[in-house]
VEXVEX-211815 format. One record per residue (C-alpha): residue number from 0; residue in three letters; x, y negated, z. Coordinates in nm, 2 decimals. Layout:
! VEXVEX-211815
nr/rest/east/north/up
NUM/ALA/X/Y/Z
...
***
This chain:
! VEXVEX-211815
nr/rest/east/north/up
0/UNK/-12.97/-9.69/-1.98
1/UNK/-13.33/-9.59/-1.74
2/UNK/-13.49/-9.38/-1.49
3/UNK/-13.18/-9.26/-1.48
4/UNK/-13.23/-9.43/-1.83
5/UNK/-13.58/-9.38/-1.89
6/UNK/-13.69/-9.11/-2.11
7/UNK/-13.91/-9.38/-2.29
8/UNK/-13.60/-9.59/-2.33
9/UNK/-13.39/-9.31/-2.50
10/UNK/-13.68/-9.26/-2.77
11/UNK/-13.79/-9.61/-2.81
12/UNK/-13.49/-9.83/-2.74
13/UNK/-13.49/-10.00/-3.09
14/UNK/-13.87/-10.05/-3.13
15/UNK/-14.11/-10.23/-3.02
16/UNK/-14.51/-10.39/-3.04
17/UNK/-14.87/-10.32/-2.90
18/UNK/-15.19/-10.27/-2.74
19/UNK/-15.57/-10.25/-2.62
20/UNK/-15.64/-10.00/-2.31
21/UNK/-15.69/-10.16/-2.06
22/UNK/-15.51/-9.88/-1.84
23/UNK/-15.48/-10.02/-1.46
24/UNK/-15.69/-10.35/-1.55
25/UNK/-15.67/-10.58/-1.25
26/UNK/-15.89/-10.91/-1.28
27/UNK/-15.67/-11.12/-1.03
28/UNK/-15.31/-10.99/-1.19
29/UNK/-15.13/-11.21/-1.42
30/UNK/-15.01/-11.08/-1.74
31/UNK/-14.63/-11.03/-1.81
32/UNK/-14.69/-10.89/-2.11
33/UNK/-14.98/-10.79/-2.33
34/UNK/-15.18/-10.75/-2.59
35/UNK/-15.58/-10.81/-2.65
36/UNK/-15.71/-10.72/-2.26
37/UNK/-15.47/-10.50/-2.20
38/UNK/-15.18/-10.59/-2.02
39/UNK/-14.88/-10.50/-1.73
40/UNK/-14.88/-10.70/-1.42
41/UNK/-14.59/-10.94/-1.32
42/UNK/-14.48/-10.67/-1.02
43/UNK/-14.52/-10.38/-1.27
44/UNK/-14.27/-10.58/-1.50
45/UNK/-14.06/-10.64/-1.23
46/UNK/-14.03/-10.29/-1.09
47/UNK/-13.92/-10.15/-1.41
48/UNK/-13.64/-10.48/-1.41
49/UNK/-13.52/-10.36/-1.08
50/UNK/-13.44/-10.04/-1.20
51/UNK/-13.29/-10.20/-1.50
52/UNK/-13.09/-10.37/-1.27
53/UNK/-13.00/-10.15/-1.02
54/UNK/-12.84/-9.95/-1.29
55/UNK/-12.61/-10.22/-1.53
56/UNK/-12.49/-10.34/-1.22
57/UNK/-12.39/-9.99/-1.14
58/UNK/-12.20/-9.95/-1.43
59/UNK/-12.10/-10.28/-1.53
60/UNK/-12.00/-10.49/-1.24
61/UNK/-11.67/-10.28/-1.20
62/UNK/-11.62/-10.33/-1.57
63/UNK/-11.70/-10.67/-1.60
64/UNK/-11.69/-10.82/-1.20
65/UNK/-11.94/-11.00/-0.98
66/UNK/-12.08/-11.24/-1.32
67/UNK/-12.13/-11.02/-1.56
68/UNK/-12.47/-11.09/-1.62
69/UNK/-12.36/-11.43/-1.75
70/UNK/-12.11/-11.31/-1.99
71/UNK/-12.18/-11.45/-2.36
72/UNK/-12.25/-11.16/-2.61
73/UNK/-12.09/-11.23/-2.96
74/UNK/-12.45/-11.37/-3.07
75/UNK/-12.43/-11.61/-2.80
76/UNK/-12.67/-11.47/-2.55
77/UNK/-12.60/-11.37/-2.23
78/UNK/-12.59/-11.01/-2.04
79/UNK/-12.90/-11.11/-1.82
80/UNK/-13.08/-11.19/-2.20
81/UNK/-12.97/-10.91/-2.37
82/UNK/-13.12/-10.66/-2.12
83/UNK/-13.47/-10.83/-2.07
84/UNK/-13.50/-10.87/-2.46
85/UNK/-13.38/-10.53/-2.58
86/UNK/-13.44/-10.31/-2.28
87/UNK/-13.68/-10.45/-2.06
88/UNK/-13.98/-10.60/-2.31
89/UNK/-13.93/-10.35/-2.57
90/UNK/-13.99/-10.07/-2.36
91/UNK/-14.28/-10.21/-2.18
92/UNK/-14.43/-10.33/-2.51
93/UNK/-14.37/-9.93/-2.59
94/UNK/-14.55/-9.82/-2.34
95/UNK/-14.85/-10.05/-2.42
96/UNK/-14.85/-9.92/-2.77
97/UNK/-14.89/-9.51/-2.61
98/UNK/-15.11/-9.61/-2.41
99/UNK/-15.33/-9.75/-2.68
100/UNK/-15.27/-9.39/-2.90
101/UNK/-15.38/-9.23/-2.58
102/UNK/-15.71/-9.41/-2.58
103/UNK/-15.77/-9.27/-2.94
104/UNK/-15.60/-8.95/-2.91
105/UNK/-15.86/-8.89/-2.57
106/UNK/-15.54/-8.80/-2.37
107/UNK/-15.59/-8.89/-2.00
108/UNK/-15.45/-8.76/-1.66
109/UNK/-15.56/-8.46/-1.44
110/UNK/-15.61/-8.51/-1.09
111/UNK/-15.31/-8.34/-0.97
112/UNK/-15.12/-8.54/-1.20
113/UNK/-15.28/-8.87/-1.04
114/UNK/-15.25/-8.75/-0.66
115/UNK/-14.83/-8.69/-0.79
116/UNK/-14.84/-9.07/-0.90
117/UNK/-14.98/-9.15/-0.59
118/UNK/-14.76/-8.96/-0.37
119/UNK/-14.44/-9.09/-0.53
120/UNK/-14.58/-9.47/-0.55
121/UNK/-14.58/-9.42/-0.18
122/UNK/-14.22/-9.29/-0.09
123/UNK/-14.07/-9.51/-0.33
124/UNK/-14.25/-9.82/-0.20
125/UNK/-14.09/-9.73/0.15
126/UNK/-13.73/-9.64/0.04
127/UNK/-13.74/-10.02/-0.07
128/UNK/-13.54/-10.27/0.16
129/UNK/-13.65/-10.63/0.20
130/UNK/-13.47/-10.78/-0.09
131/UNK/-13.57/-10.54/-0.35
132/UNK/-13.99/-10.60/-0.23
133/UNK/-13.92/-10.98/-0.25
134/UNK/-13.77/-10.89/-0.62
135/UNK/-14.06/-10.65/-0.72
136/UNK/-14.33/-10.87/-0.53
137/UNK/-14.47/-10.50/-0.55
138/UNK/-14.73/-10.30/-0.37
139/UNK/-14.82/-9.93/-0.42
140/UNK/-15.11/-9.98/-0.62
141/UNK/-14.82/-10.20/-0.87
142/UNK/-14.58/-9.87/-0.86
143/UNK/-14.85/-9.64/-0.89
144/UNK/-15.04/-9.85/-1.16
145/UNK/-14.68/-9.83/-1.38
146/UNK/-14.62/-9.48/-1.38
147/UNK/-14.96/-9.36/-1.46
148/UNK/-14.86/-9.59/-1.76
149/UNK/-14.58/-9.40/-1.83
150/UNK/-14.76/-9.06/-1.77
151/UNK/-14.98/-9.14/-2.00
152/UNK/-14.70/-9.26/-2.29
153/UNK/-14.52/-8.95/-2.21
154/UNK/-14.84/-8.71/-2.23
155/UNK/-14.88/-8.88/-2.55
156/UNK/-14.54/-8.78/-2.74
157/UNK/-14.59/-8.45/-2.63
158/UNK/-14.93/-8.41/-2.83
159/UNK/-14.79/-8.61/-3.12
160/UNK/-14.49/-8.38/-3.10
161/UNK/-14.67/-8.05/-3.08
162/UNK/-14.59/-7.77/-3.39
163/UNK/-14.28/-7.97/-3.43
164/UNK/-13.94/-7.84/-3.29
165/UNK/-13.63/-8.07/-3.20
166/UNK/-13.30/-7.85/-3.10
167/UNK/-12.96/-8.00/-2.99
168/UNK/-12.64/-7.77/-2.96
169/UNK/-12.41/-7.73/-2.71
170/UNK/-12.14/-7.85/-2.96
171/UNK/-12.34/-8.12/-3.09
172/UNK/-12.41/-8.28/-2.74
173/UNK/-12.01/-8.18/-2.58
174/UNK/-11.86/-8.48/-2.42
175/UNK/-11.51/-8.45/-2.34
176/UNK/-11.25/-8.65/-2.10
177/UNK/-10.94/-8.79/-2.25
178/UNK/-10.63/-8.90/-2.17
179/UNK/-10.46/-9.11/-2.43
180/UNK/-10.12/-9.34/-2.46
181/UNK/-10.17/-9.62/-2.67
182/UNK/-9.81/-9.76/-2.86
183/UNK/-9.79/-10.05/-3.07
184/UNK/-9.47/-9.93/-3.28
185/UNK/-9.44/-9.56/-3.46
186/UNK/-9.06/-9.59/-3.23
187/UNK/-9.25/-9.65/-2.94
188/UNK/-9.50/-9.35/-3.01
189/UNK/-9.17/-9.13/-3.11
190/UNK/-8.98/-9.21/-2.77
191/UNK/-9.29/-9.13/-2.58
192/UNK/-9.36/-8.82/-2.75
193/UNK/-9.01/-8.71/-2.71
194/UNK/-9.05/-8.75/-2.35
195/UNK/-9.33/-8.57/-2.33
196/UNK/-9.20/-8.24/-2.57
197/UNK/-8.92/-8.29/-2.35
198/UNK/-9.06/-8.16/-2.02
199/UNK/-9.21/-8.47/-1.83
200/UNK/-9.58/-8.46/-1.76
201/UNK/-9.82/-8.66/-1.94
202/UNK/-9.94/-8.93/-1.72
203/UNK/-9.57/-8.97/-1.56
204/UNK/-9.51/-9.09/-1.87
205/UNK/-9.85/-9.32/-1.98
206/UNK/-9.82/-9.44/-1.63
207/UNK/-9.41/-9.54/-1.70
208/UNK/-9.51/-9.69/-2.06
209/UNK/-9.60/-10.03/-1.93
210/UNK/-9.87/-10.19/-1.92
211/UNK/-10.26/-10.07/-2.03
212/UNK/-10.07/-9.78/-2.21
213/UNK/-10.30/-9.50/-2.07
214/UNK/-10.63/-9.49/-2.17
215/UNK/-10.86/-9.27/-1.98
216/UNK/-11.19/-9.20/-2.21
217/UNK/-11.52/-8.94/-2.16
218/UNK/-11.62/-8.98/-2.54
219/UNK/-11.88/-8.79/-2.76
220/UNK/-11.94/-8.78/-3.08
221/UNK/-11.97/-9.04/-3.32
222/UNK/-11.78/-9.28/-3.03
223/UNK/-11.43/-9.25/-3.22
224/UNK/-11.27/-9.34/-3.56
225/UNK/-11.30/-9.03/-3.73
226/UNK/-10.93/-8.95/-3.73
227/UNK/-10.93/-8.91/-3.37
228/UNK/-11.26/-8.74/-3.33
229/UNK/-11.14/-8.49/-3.60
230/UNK/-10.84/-8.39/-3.36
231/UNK/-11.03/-8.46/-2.99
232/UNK/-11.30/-8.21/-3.06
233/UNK/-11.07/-7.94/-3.18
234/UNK/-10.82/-7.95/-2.90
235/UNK/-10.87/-7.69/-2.59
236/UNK/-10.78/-7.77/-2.20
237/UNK/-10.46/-7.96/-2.12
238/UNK/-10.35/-8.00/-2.53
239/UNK/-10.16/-8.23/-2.64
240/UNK/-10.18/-8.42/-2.98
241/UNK/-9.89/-8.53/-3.19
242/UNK/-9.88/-8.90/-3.29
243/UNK/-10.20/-9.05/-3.44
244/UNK/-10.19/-9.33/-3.69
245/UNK/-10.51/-9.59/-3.66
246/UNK/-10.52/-9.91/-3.75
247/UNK/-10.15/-10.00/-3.73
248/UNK/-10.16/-9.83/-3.36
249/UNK/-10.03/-9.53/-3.26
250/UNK/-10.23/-9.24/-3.03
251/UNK/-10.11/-8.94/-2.85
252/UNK/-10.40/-8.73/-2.70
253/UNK/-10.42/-8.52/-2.38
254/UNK/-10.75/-8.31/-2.31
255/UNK/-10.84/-8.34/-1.93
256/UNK/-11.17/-8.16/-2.00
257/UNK/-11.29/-8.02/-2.33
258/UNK/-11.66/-8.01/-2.18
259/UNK/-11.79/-8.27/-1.89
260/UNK/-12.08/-8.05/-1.83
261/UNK/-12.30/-8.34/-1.65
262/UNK/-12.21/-8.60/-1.92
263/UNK/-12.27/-8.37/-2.21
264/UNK/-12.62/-8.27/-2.05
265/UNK/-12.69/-8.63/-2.02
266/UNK/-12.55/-8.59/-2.38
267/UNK/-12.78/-8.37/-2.49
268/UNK/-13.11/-8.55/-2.34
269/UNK/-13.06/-8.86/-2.52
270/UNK/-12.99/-8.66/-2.82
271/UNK/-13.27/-8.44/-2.80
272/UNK/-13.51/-8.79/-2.74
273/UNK/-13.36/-8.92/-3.10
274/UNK/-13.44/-8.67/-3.23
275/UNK/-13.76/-8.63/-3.09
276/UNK/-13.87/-9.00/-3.17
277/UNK/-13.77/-8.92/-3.54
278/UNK/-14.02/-8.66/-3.57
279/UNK/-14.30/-8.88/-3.47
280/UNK/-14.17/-9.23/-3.54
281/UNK/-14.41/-9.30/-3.85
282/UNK/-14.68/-9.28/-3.64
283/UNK/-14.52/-9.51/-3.38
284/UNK/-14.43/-9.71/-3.63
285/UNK/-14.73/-9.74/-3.80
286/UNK/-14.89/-9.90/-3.49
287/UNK/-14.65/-10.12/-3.42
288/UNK/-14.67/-10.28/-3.69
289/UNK/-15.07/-10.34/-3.63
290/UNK/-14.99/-10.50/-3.33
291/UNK/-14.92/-10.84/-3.15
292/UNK/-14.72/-10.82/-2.82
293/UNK/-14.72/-11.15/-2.65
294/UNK/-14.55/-11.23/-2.29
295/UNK/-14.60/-11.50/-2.02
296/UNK/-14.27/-11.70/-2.07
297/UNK/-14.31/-11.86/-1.71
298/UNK/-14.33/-11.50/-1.54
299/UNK/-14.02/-11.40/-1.83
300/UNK/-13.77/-11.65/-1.74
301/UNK/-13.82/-11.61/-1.36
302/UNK/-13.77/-11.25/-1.38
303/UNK/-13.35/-11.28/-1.29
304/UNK/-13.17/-11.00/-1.29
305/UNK/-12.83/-11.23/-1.13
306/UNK/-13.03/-11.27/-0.81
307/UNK/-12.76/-11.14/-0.51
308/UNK/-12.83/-10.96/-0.25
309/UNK/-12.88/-10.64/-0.08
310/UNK/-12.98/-10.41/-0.40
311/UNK/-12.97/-10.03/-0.41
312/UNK/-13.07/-9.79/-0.69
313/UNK/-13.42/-9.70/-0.55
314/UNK/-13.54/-9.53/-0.91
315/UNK/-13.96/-9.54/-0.88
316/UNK/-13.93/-9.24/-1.15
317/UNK/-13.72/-9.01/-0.96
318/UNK/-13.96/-8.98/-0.70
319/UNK/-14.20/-8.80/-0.97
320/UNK/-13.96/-8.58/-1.13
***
């Protein structure tokens, strides 16, 4: 999820290691994470966590309520854990590593690419309310340090990437919206059904089939069993399915919406940056494995994404895009 889910994060979510360009060096910051002299600042770390947080509280709060960051994960760590471990340090280690292939590769930044950074450190330092600077302990030179980081990573990919092609399709990338009623017994399923065939409307009767009977989905492919996908992605507008059979449950199917066109575009970007990561992983890969990513733990456990408070969704990379 990042940047609206970063772009980095899409491509680099499940990797992670090194560095040695010292990119926006500061003699009086102290490291969050780093590797060899090169290093991001404690308020660069932190600006990229409040956008991490900003956004799973977003989606998750409603899900999961007001703790949700202390929910226990079936490996036994927590919410708040799981996204500093396997959002927040991989990508930042990620970006070291790009920056480092930069260094080699002789890729750097024009100047109206650095007076952009600028500008957009600027307006997103003062869209920030008084909680989220006391969370960032940011200044403008932090915010504009951080994305000439990610400039840099990204200006990077595309000259690893160049001669090589990545294409997602429409169909490939469709998300559609669902309605489903969920039954327990084949009878159950038949009676419903019945009704249905009969002449009432769908969600008169999900919403009359007791309780958490209607399930209401926007899925893509590859998020269901394959017996429902099979039938989900060949139905049209306002079908209806006949019973499905999954795991001793029972499924009937309405399509709301064969194509969410925002969600499959979303879709289709995080797709496309798969794709685009497989074409140029090796070489990722290859020096990540050379490298040794090390963290301050003091400046790592105080970063808490549970704090309260007055918290928005001021994005520092939507200011540049």
């Amino acid at each position: 999820m990042k940047k609206t889910v970063p772009w980095l994060l899409l491509c680099l979510m499940l990797f992670f290691t090194g560095c040695s360009f010292p990119v926006s060096w500061d003699p009086l910051a102290r490291p969050a994470v780093s590797l060899d002299a090169d290093y991001i600042t404690e308020p660069q770390a932190r600006i990229i966590a409040l956008d991490y947080k900003c956004q799973f509280e977003k989606y998750y709060r409603e899900l999961f309520g007001e703790e949700f960051w202390s929910l226990e994960l079936p490996d036994g760590m927590d919410y708040e854990t799981y996204v500093k471990e396997y959002f927040l340090f991989r990508e930042l280690s990620a970006v070291l590593i790009l920056d480092d292939l930069s260094a080699e590769m002789g890729i750097s930044l024009n100047r109206d690419e650095t007076e952009r950074i600028e500008e957009a450190a600027e307006a997103w330092f003062g869209s920030l309310n008084e909680t989220e600077k006391a969370f960032t302990r940011a200044s403008k030179k932090d915010a504009a340090g951080i994305l000439t980081r990610y400039f840099l990573a990204e200006k990077t990919v595309e000259k690893l990437l160049e001669g090589k092609s990545a294409e997602i399709s429409e169909e490939e990338s469709r998300v559609c919206d669902i309605q489903m009623i969920r039954a327990d017994t084949l009878e159950k399923a038949e009676e419903l059904y019945d009704r249905i065939s009969g002449g009432e409307s769908f969600l008169s009767v999900a919403n009359n089939a007791g309780e958490d009977r209607l399930l209401k989905l926007s899925v893509a492919r590859g998020e269901l069993v394959p017996e429902l996908e099979k039938v989900v992605f060949s139905m049209k507008n306002t079908d209806i399915s006949g019973i499905l059979s999954v795991g001793g449950r029972y499924f009937i199917i309405r399509m709301e919406n064969s194509r969410n066109v925002l969600l499959s575009m979303n879709n289709r970007e995080n797709l496309l940056a798969d794709k685009r990561f497989a074409l140029w992983r090796h070489v990722y890969e290859e020096k990540a494995s050379a490298s040794d990513i090390r963290r301050d733990s003091g400046i790592w456990d105080a970063i808490r994404l549970n704090e309260t408070g007055e918290y928005g969704s001021s994005n520092l990379f939507s200011y540049i895009e």
